[in-house]
C-alpha positions as CSV (number, residue, x, y, z in Angstrom):
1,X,-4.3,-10.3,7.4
2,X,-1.0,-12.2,7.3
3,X,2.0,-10.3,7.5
4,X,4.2,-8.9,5.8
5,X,2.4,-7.1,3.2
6,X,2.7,-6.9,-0.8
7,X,1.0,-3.6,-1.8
8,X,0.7,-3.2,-5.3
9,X,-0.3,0.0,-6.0
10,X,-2.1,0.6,-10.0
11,X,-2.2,3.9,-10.1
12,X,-3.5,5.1,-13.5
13,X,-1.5,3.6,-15.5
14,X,-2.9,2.2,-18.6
15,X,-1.2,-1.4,-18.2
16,X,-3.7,-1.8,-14.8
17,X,-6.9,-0.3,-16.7
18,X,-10.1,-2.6,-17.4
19,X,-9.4,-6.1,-18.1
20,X,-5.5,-5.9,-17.7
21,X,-5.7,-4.8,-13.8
22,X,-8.1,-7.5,-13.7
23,X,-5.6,-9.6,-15.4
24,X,-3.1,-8.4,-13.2
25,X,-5.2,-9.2,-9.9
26,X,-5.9,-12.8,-11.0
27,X,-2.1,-13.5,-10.8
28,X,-1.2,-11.8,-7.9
29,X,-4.3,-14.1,-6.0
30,X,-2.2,-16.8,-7.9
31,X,1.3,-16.3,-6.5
32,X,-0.2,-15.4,-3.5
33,X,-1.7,-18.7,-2.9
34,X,1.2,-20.5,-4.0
35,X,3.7,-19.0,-2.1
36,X,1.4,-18.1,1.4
37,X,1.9,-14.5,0.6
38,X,-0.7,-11.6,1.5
39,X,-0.3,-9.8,-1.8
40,X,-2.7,-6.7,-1.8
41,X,-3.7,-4.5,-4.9
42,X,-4.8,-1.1,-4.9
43,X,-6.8,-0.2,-8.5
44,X,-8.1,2.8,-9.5
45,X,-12.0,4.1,-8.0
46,X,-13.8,2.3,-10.7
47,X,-12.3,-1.0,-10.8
48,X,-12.4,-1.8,-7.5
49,X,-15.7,-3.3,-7.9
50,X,-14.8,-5.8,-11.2
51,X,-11.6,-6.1,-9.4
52,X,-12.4,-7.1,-5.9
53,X,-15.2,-9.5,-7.2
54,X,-13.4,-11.7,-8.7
55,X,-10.6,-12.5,-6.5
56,X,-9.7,-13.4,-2.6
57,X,-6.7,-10.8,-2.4
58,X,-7.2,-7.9,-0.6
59,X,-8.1,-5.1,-2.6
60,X,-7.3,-1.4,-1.6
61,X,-8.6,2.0,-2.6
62,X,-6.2,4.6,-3.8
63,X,-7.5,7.4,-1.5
64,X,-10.8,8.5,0.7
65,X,-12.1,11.6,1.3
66,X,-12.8,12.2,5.5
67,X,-16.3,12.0,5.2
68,X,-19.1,9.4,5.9
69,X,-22.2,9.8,3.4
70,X,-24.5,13.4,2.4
71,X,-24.1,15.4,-0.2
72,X,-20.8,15.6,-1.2
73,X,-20.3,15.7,-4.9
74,X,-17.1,14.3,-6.7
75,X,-15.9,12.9,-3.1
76,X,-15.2,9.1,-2.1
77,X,-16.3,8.2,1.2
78,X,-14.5,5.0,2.9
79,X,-18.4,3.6,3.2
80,X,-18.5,3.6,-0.7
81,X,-15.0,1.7,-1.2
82,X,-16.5,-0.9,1.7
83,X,-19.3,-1.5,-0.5
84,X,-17.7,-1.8,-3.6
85,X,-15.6,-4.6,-2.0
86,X,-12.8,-3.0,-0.5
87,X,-10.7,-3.8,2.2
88,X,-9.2,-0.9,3.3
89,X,-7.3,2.8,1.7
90,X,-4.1,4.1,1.0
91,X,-4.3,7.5,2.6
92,X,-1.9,10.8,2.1
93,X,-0.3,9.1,-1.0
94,X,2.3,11.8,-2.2
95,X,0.6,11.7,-5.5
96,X,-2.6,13.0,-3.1
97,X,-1.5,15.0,-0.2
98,X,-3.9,15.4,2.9
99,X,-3.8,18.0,5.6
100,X,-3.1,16.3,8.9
101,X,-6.4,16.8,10.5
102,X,-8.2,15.4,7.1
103,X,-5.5,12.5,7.7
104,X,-6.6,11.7,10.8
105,X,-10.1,11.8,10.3
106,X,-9.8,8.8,7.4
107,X,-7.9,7.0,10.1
108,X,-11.0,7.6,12.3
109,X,-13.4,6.9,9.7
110,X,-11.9,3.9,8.1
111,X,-11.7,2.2,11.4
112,X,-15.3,2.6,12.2
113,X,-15.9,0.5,9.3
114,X,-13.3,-1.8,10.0
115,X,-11.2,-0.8,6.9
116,X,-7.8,-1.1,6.9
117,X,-5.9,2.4,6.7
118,X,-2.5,2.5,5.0
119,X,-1.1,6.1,5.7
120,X,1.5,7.2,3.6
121,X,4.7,9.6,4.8
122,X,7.6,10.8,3.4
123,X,10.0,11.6,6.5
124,X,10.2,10.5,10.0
125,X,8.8,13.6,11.4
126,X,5.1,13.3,9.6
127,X,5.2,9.3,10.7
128,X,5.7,10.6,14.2
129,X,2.6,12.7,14.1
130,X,0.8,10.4,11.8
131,X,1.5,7.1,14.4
132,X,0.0,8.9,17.0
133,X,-3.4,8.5,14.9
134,X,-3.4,4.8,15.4
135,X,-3.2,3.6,11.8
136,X,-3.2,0.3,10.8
137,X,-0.2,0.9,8.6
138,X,2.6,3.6,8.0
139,X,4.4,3.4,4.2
140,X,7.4,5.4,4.4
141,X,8.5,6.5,0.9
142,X,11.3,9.0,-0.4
143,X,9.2,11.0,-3.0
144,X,12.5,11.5,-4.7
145,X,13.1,7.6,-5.1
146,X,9.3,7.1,-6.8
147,X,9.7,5.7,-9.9
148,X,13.6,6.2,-10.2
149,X,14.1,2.1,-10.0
150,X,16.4,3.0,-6.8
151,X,15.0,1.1,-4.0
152,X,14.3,3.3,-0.5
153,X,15.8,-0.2,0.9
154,X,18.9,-0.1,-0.7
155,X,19.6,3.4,-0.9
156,X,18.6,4.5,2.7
157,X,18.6,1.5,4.4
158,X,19.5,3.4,7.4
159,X,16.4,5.8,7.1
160,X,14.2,3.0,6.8
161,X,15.8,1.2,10.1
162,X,15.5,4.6,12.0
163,X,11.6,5.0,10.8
164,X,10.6,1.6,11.9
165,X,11.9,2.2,15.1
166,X,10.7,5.5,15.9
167,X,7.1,4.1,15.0
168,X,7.7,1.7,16.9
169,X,8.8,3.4,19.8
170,X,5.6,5.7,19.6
171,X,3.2,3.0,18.6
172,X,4.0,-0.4,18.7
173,X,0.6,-1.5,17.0
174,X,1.6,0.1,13.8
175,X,2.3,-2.0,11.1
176,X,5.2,-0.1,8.9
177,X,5.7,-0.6,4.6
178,X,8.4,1.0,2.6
179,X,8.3,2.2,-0.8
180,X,9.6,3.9,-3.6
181,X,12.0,2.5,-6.5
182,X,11.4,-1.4,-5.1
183,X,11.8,-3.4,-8.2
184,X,13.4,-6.8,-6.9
185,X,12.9,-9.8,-4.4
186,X,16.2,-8.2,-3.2
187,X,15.0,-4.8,-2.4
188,X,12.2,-6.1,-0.8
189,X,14.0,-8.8,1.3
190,X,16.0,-6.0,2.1
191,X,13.1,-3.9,3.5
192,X,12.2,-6.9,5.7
193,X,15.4,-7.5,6.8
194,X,15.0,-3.7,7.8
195,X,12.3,-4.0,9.9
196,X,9.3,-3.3,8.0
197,X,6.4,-5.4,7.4
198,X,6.0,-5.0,3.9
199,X,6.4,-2.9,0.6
200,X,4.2,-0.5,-1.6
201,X,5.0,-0.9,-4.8
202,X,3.8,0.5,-8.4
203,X,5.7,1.0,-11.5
204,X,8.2,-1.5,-10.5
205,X,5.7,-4.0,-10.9
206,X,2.9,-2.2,-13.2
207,X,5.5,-0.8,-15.6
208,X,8.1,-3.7,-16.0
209,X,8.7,-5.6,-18.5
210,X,7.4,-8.3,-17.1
211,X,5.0,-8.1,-13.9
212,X,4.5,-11.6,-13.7
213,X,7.9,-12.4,-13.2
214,X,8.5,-9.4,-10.8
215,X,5.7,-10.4,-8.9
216,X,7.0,-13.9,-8.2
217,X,10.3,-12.9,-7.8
218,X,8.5,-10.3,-4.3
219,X,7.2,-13.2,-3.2
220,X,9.6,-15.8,-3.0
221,X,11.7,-12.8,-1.3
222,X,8.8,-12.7,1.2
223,X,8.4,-16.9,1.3
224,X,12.3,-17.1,2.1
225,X,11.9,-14.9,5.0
């Protein structure tokens, strides 16, 4: 997957329900091909099916459960996602906490079926423990900053810097995303310029105004680069 990474992440909002996160995926596969930018989407458990079979973007799961297949009611296993055309799972989102030895048994998992794992963290001491895992991905985001339209970039630009290279320093394979209150080309140019690989994103995109145009205006932030 080219780097960096656009993340979008649905949640449940109703502007990324049914047909409209449909809607929504169809343009991001637009932009993405326009501009040459990987431009990822991450709808809720039941669309990822209608979602991922309809366009070439990857398309991410919101969370797994660390478990394979059996009888395990009401769970998600990563197997399932991989079937319903996923390409990989947000994992430990702060909206979905995880112990850390269920955390590293997704990472385990997920890899096995060659899914892609996005592990999310919100301070540097979880990403150390977290990198040791091997994930394919780290998002660092501020759970304060979710939401608040004040980007993790621009407000703590020097806690991203300090995260990415502390990864790095641990485990140089891992791939690291920021989030939290990203709402511009500018914030995101300014996580790249930061030395992350890529954003995870939500209501700034889901929730604005106009998602087409936000949309755009993270990829020609990303084409520039």
């Amino acid at each position: 997957m080219k780097l960096p990474l656009i993340l979008i992440n649905f949640k449940c909002y109703k502007e990324a329900l049914g047909e409209k996160g449909l809607k929504l995926a169809k343009y991001c596969e637009k932009i993405s091909q326009k501009y040459e930018v990987t431009i990822g989407v991450a709808p809720q458990f039941t669309e990822i099916y209608r979602i991922a079979s309809k366009v070439k973007i990857p398309v991410f799961s919101q969370h797994v459960d660390a478990l394979e297949y059996g009888a395990f009611t009401g769970h998600v296993s990563p197997l399932a996602i991989k079937e319903a055309g996923a390409k990989g799972s947000l994992v430990n989102h702060s909206e979905k906490r995880l112990p850390l030895k269920e955390i590293k048994e997704c990472v385990e998992i997920l890899r096995k079926y060659k899914l892609i794992s996005v592990v999310c963290v919100d301070s540097i001491m979880r990403g150390r423990e977290i990198a040791r895992f091997d994930p394919d991905f780290i998002a660092y985001e501020d759970p304060f900053l979710i939401g608040s339209g004040r980007a993790i970039s621009m407000v703590k630009p020097d806690s991203v810097k300090n995260f990415v290279e502390t990864i790095y320093k641990i485990n140089p394979k891992v791939k690291v995303l920021c989030g939290a209150g990203i709402t511009s080309g500018k914030d995101v140019k300014k996580a790249l310029e930061l030395g992350t690989e890529g954003v995870l994103v939500a209501s700034g995109v889901v929730k604005a105004e106009n998602p087409k145009a936000v949309i755009k205006d993270f990829a020609q932030a990303v084409a520039s680069q």
